[in-house]
FIDO-648603 format. One record per residue (C-alpha): residue in three letters; x negated, y negated, z negated. Coordinates in nm, 4 decimals. Each point is the difference from the previous one (the first is absolute). Example, Ala and Ser with C-alpha at 12.3 -4.5 7.8 and 13.67 -1.06 7.14 Angstrom:
<loti><res>ala</res><x>-1.2300</x><y>0.4500</y><z>-0.7800</z></loti>
<loti><res>ser</res><x>-0.1370</x><y>-0.3440</y><z>0.0660</z></loti>
% end
This chain:
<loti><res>unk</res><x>0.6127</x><y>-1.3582</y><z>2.4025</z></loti>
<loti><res>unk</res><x>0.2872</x><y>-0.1053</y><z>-0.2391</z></loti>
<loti><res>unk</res><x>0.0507</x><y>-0.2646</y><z>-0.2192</z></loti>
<loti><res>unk</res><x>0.1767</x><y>-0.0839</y><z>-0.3451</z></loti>
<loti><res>unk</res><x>0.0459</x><y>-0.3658</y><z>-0.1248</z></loti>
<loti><res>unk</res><x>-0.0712</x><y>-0.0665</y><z>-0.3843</z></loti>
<loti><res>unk</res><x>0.0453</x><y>-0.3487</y><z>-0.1143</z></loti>
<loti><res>unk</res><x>-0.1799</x><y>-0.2239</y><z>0.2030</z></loti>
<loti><res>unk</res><x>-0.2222</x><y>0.3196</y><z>0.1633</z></loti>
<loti><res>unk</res><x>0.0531</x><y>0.2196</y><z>0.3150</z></loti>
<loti><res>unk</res><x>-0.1911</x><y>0.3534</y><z>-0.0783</z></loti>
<loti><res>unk</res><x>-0.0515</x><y>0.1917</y><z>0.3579</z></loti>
<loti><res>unk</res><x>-0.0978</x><y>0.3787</y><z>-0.0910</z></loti>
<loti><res>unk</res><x>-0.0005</x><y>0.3106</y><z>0.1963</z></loti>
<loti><res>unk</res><x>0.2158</x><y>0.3527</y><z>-0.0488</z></loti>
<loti><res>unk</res><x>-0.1527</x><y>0.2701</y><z>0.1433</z></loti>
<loti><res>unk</res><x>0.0928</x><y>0.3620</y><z>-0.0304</z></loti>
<loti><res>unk</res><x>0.2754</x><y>0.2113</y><z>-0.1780</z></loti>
<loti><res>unk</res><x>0.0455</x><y>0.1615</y><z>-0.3108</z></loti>
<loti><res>unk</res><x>-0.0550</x><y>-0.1468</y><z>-0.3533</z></loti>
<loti><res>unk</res><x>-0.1358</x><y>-0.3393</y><z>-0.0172</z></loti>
<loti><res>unk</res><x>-0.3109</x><y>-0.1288</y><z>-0.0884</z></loti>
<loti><res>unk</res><x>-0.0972</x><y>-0.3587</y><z>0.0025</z></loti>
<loti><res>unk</res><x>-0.3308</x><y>-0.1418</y><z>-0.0152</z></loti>
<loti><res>unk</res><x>-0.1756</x><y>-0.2427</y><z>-0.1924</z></loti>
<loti><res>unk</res><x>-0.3053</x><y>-0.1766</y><z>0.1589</z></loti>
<loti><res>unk</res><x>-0.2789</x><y>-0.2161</y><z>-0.1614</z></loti>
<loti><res>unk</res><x>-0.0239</x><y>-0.3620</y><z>0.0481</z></loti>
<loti><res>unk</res><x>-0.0444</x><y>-0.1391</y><z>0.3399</z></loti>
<loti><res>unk</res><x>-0.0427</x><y>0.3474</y><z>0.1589</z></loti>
<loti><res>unk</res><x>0.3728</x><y>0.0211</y><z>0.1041</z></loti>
<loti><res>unk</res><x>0.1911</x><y>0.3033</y><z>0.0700</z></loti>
<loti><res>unk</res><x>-0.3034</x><y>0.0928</y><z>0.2769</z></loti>
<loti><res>unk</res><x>-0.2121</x><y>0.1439</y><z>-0.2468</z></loti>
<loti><res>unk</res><x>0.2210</x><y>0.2972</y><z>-0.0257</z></loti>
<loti><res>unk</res><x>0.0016</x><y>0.1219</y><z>0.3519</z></loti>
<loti><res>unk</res><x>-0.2244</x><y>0.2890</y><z>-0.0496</z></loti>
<loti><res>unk</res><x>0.3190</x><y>0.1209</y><z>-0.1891</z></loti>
<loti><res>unk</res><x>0.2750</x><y>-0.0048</y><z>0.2649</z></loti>
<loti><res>unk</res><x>-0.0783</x><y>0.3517</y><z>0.0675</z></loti>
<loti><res>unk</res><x>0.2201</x><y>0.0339</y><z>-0.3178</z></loti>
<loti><res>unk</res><x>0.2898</x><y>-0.0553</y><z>0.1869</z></loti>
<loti><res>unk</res><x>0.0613</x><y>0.3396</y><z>0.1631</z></loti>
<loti><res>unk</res><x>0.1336</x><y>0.0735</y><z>-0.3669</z></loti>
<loti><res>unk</res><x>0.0969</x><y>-0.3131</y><z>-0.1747</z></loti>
<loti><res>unk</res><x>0.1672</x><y>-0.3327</y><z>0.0491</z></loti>
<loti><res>unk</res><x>-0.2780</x><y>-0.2809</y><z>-0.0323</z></loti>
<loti><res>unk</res><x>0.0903</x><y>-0.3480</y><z>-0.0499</z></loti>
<loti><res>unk</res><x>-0.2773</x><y>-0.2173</y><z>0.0500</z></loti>
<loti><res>unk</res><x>0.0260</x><y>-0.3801</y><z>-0.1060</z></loti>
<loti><res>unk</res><x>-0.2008</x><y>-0.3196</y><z>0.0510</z></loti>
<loti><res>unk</res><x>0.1118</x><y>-0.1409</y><z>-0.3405</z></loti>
<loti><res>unk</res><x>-0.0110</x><y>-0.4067</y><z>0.0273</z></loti>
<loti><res>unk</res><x>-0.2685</x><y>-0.1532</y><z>0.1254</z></loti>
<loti><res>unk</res><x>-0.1627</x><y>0.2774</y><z>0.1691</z></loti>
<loti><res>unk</res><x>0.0605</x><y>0.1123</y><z>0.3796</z></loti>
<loti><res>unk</res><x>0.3378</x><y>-0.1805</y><z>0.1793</z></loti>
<loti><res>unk</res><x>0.1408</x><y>-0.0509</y><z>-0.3683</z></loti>
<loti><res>unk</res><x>0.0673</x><y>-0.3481</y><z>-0.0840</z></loti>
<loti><res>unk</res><x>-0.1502</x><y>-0.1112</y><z>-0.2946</z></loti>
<loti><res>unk</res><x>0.2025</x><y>-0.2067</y><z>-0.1960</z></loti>
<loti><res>unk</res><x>0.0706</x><y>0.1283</y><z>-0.3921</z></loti>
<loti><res>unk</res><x>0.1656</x><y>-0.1295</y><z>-0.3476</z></loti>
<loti><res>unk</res><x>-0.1051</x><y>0.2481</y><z>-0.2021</z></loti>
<loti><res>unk</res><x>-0.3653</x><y>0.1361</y><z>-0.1205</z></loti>
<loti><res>unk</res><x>-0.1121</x><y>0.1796</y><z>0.2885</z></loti>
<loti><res>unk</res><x>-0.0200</x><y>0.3653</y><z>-0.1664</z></loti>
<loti><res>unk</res><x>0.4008</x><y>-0.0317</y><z>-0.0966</z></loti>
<loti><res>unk</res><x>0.0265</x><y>-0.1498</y><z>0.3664</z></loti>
<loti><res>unk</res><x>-0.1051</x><y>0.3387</y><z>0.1573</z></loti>
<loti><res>unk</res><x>0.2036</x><y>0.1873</y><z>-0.2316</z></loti>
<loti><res>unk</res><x>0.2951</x><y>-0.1976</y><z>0.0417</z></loti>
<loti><res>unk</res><x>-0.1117</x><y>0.0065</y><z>0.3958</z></loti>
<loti><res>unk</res><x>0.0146</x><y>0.4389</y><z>-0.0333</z></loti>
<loti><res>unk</res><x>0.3398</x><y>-0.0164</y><z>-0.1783</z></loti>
<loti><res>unk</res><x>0.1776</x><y>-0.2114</y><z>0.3051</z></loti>
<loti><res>unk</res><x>-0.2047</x><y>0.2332</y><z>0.2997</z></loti>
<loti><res>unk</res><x>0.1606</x><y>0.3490</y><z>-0.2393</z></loti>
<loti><res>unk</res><x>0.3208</x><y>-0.2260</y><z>0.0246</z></loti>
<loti><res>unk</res><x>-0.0168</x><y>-0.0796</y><z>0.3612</z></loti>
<loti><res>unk</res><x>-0.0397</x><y>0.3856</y><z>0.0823</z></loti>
<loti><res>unk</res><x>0.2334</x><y>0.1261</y><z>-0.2553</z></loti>
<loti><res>unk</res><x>-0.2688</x><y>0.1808</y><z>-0.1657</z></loti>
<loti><res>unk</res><x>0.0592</x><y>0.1565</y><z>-0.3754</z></loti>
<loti><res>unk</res><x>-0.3216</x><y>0.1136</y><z>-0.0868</z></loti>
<loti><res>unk</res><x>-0.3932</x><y>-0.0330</y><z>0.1071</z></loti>
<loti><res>unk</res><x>-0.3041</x><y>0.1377</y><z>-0.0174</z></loti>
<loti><res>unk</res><x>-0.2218</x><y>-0.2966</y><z>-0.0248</z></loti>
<loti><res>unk</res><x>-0.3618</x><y>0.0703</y><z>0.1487</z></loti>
<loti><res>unk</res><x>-0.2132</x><y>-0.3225</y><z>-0.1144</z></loti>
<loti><res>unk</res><x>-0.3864</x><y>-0.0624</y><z>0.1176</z></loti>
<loti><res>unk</res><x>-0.2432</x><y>-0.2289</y><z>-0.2557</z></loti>
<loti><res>unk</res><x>0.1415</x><y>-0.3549</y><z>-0.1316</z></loti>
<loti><res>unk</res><x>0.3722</x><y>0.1860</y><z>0.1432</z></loti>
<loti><res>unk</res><x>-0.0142</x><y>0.2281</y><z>-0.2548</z></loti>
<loti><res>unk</res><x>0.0598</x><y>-0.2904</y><z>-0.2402</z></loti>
<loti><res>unk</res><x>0.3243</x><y>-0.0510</y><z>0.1721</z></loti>
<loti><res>unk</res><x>0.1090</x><y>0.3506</y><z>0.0262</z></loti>
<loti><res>unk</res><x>-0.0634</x><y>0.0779</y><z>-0.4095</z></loti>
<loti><res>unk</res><x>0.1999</x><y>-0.3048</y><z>-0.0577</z></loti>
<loti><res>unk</res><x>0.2274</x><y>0.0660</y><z>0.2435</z></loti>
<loti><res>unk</res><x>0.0572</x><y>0.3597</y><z>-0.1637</z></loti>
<loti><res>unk</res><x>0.0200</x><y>-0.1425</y><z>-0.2897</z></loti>
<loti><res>unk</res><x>0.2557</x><y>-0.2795</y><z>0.0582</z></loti>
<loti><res>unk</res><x>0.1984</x><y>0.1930</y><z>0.2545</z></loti>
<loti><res>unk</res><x>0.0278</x><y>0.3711</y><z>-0.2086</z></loti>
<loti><res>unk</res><x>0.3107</x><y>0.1123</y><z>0.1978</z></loti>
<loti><res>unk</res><x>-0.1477</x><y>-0.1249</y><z>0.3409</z></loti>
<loti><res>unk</res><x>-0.3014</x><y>0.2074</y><z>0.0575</z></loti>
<loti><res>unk</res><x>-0.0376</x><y>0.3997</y><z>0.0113</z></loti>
<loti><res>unk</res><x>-0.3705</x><y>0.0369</y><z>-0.0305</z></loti>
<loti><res>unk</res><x>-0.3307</x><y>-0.2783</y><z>-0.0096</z></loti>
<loti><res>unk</res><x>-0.2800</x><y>0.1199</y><z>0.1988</z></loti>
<loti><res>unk</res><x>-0.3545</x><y>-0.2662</y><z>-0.0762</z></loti>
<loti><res>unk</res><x>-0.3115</x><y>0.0038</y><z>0.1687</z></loti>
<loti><res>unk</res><x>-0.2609</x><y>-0.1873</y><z>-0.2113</z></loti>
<loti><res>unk</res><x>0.2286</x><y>-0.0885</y><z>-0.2312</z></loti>
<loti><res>unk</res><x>-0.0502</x><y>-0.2697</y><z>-0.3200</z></loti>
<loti><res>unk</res><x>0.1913</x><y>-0.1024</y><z>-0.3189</z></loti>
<loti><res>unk</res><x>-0.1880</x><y>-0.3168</y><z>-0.0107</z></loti>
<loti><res>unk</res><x>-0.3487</x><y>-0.1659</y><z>0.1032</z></loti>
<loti><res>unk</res><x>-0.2025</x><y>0.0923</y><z>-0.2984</z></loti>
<loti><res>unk</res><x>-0.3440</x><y>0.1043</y><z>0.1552</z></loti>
<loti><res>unk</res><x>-0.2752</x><y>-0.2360</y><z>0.1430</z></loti>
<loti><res>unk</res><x>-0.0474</x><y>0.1926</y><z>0.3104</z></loti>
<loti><res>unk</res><x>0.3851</x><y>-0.0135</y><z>0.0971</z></loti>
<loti><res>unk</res><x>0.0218</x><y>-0.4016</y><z>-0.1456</z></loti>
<loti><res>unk</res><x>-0.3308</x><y>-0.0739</y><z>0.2357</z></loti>
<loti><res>unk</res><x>0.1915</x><y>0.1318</y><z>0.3135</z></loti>
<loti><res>unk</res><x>0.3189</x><y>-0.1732</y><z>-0.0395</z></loti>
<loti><res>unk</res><x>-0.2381</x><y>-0.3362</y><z>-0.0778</z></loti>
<loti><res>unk</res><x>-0.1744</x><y>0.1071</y><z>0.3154</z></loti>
<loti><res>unk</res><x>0.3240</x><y>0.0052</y><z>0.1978</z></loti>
<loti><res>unk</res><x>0.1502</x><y>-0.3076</y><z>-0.1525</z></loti>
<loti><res>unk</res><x>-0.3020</x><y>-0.1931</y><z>0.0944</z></loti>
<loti><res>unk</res><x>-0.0472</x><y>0.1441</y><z>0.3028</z></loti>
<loti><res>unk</res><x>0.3122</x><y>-0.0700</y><z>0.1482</z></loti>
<loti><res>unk</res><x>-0.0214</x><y>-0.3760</y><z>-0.1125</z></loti>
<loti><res>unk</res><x>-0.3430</x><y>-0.0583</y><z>0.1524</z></loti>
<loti><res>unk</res><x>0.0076</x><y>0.2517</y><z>0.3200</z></loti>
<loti><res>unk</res><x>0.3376</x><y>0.1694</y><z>0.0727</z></loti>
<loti><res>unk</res><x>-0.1522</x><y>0.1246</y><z>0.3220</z></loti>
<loti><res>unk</res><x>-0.2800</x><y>0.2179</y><z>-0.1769</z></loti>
<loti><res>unk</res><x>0.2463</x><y>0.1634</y><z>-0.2650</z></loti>
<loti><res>unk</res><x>0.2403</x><y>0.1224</y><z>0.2826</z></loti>
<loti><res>unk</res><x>-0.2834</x><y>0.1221</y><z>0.2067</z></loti>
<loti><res>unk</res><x>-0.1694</x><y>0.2298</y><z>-0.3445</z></loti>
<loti><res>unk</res><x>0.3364</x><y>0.0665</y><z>-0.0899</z></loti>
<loti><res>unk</res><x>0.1044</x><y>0.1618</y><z>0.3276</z></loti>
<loti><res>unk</res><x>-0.3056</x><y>0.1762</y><z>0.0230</z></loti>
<loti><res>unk</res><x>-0.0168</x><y>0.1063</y><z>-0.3428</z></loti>
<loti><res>unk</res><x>0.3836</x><y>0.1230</y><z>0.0897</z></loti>
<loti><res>unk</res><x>-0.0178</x><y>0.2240</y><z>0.3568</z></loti>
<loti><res>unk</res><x>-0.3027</x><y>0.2614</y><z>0.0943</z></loti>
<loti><res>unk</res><x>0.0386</x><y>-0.0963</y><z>0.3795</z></loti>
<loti><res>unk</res><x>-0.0356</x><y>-0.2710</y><z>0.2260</z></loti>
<loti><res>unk</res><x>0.3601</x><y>-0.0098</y><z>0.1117</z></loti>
<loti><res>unk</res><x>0.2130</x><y>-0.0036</y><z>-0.3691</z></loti>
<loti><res>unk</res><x>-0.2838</x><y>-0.2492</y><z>-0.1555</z></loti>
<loti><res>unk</res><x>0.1188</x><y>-0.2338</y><z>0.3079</z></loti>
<loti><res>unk</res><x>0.3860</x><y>0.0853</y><z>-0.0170</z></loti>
<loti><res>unk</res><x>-0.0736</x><y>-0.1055</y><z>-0.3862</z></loti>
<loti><res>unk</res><x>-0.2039</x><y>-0.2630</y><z>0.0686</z></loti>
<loti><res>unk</res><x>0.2850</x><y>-0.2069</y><z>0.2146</z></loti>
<loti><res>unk</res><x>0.2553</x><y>0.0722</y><z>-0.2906</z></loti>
<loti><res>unk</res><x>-0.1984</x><y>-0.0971</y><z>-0.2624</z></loti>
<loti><res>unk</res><x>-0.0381</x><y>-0.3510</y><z>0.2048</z></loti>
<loti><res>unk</res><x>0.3773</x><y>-0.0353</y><z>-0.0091</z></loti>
<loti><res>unk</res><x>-0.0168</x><y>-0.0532</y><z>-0.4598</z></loti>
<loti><res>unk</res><x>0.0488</x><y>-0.3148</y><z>-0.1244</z></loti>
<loti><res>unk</res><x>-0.2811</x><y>-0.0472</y><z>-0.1833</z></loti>
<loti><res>unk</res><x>0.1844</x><y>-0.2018</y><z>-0.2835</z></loti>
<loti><res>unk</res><x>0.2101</x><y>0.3403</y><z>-0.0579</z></loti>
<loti><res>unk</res><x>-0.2756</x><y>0.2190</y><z>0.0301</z></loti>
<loti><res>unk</res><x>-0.2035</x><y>-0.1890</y><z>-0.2382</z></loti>
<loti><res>unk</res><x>0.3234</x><y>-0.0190</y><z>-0.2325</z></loti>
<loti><res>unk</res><x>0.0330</x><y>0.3871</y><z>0.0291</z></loti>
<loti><res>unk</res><x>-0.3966</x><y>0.0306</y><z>-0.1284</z></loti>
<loti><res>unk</res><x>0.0887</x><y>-0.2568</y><z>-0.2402</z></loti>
<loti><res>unk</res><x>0.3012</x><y>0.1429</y><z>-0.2048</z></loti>
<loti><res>unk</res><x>-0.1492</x><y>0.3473</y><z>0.0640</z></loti>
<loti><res>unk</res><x>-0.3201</x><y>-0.0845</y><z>-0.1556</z></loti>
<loti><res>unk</res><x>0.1745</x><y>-0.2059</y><z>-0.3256</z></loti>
<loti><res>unk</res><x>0.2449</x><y>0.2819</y><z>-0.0576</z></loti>
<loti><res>unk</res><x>0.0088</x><y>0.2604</y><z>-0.2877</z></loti>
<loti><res>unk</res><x>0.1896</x><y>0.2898</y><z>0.0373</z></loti>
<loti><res>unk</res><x>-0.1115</x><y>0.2589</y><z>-0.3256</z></loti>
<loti><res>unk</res><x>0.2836</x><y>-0.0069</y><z>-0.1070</z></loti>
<loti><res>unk</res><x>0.2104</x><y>0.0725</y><z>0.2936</z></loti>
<loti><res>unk</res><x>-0.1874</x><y>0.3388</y><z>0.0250</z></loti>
<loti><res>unk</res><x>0.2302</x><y>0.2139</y><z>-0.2438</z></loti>
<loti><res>unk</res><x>0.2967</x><y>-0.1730</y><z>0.1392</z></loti>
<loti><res>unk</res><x>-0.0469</x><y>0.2023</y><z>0.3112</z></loti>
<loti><res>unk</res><x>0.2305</x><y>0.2962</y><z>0.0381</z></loti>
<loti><res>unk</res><x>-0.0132</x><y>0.1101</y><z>0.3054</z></loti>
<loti><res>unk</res><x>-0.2214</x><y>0.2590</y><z>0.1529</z></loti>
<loti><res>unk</res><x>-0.3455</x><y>-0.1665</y><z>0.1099</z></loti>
<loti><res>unk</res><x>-0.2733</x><y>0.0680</y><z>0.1514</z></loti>
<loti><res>unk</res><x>-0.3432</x><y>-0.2046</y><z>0.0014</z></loti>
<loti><res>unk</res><x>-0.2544</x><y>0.0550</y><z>0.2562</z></loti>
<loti><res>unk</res><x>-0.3583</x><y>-0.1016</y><z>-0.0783</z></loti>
<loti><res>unk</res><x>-0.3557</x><y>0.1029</y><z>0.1706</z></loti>
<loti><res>unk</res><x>-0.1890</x><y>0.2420</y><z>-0.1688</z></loti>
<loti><res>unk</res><x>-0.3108</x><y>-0.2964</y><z>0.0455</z></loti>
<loti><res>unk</res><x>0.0086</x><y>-0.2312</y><z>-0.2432</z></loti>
<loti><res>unk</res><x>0.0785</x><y>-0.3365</y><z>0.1454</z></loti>
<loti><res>unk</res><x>0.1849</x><y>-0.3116</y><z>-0.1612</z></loti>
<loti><res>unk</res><x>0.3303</x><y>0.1766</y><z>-0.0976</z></loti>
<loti><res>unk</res><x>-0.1161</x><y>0.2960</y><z>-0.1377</z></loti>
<loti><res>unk</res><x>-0.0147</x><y>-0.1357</y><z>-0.3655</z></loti>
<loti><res>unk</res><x>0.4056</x><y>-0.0514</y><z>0.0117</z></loti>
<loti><res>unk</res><x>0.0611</x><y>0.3620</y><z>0.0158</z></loti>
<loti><res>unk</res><x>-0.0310</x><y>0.0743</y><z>-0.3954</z></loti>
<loti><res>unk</res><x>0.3302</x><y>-0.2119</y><z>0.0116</z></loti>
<loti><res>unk</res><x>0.1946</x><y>0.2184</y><z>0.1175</z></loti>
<loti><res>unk</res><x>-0.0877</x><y>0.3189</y><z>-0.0807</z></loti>
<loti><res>unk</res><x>0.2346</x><y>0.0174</y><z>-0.2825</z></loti>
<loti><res>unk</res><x>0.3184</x><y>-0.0695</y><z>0.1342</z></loti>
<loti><res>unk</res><x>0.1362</x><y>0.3455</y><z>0.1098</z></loti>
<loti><res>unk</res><x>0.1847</x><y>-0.1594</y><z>0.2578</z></loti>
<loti><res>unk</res><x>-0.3333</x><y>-0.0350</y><z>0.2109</z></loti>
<loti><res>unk</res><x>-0.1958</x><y>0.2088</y><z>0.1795</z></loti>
<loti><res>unk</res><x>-0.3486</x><y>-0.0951</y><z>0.1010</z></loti>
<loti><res>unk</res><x>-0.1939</x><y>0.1353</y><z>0.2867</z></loti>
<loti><res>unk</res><x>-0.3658</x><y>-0.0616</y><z>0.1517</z></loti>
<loti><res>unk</res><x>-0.1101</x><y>0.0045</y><z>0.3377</z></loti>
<loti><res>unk</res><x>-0.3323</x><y>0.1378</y><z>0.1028</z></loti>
<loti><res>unk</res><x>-0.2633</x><y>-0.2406</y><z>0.0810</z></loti>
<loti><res>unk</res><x>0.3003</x><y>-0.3000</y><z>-0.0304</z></loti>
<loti><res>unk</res><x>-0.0525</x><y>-0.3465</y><z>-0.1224</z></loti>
<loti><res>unk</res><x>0.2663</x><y>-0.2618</y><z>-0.0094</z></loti>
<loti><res>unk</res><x>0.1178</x><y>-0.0002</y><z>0.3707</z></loti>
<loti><res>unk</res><x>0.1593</x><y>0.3350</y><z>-0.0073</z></loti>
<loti><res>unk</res><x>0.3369</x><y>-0.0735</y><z>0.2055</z></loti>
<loti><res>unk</res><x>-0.1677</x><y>-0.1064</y><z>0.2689</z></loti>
<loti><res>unk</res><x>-0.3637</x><y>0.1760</y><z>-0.0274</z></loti>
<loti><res>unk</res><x>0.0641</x><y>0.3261</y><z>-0.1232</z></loti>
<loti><res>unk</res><x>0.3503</x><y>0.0003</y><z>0.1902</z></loti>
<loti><res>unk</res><x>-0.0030</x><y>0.4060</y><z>0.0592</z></loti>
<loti><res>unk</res><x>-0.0509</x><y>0.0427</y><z>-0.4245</z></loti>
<loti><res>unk</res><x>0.2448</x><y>-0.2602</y><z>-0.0785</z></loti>
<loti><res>unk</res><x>0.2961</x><y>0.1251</y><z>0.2204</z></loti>
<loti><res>unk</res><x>-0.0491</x><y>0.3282</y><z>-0.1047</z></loti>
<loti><res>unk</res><x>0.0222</x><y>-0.0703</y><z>-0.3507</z></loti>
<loti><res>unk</res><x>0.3355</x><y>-0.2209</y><z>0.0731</z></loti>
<loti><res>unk</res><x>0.0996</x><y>0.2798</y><z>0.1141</z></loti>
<loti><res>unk</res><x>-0.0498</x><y>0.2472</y><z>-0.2350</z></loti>
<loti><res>unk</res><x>0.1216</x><y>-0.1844</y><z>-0.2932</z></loti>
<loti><res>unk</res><x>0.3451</x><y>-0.1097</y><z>0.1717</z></loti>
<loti><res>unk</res><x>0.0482</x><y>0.3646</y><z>0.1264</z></loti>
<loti><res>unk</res><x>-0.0688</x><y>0.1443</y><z>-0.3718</z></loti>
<loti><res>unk</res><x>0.1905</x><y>-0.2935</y><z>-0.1729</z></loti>
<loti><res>unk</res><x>0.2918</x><y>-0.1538</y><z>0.1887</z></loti>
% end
């Protein structure tokens, strides 16, 4: 593990691999865990895998709003490792960071990879689940990490490797993350991105699905569906997923 200090924070993050970099984006209070089915990545890329504040070892304090926290928090690991460019792979409520991040950060990032991605919280379905969480977490922190881990690994062993991270949030930053993540708006951020892009839904509709018609007119982005995928593609569809990160960085980078 290694470590950059931001302000008041200390971010611990992993660097595995060679070759370009990508760094990850993870949900709130899922931690940097909930990308381990894609370490096999790193036989051909550089991953750099965070626990932004709040999440995992990471120490939680924060000035800013919590979304220009993490972005801020990406900026000073890039620094740290004397990294030019990124691809930026973001899963769910991350992909809020990484558009803005793109978006913010122009000459920072090489190519913005999304899984589930959003502009905004627009539908009932997607505003019921973050209420769901929110409340959840206030009244029974124990039962959210237990479906989220589950809802997170296909075996025994990564839902309990998960499961012991996910214990390790503060739950004041992890409802913050849910919180600015569900109040943002993003539309017009879309356009603004100039990078290539990929977004990577399920071909099943499920509560992100709507969000695609966003994008679809931005040339920079590419959108791709996996077979018989909902919204847990990184880690549920892992085989798809990789493949597809792939594919696009070997035909555009």
């Amino acid at each position: 593990m290694k470590t950059v200090k931001f302000e008041q924070n200390e971010i611990y993050y992993e660097v595995i691999g060679e070759g370009l970099p990508i760094l990850f984006i993870h949900p709130p209070g899922l931690g940097r865990i909930v990308f381990q089915t894609q370490l096999s990545l790193a036989k051909y890329y550089q991953l750099i895998m965070p626990d932004f504040s709040g999440h995992g070892q990471s120490t939680a304090q924060y000035r800013l709003h919590i979304i220009d926290q993490y972005c801020k928090e990406i900026e000073a690991i890039l620094d740290k490792e004397d990294i030019n460019k990124v691809i930026i792979c973001a899963y769910s409520a991350g992909g809020v960071v990484g558009q803005i991040f793109a978006c913010h950060y122009p000459d920072r990032i090489e190519a913005l990879i999304i899984a589930g991605g959003y502009p905004n919280v627009k539908t009932s379905a997607l505003h019921l689940i973050y209420l769901a969480g929110m409340f959840t977490l206030r009244v029974s922190r124990n039962f959210l990490s237990n479906r989220l881990a589950a809802s997170n690994t296909t075996n025994d062993s990564d839902r309990k490797k998960l499961l012991k991270h996910i214990h390790q949030s503060n739950p004041n930053k992890w409802y913050q993350y849910y919180l600015s993540t569900h109040r943002v708006d993003i539309r017009h951020y879309i356009n603004k991105i100039n990078c290539k892009s990929l977004f990577i839904y399920g071909n099943v509709t499920d509560f992100t699905h709507y969000y695609r018609r966003y994008y679809q007119e931005n040339t920079f982005i590419q959108l791709a569906y996996v077979e018989d995928g909902t919204h847990q593609i990184p880690p549920k569809k892992a085989e798809a997923f990789n493949h597809l990160i792939r594919a696009f960085i070997d035909y555009h980078i």
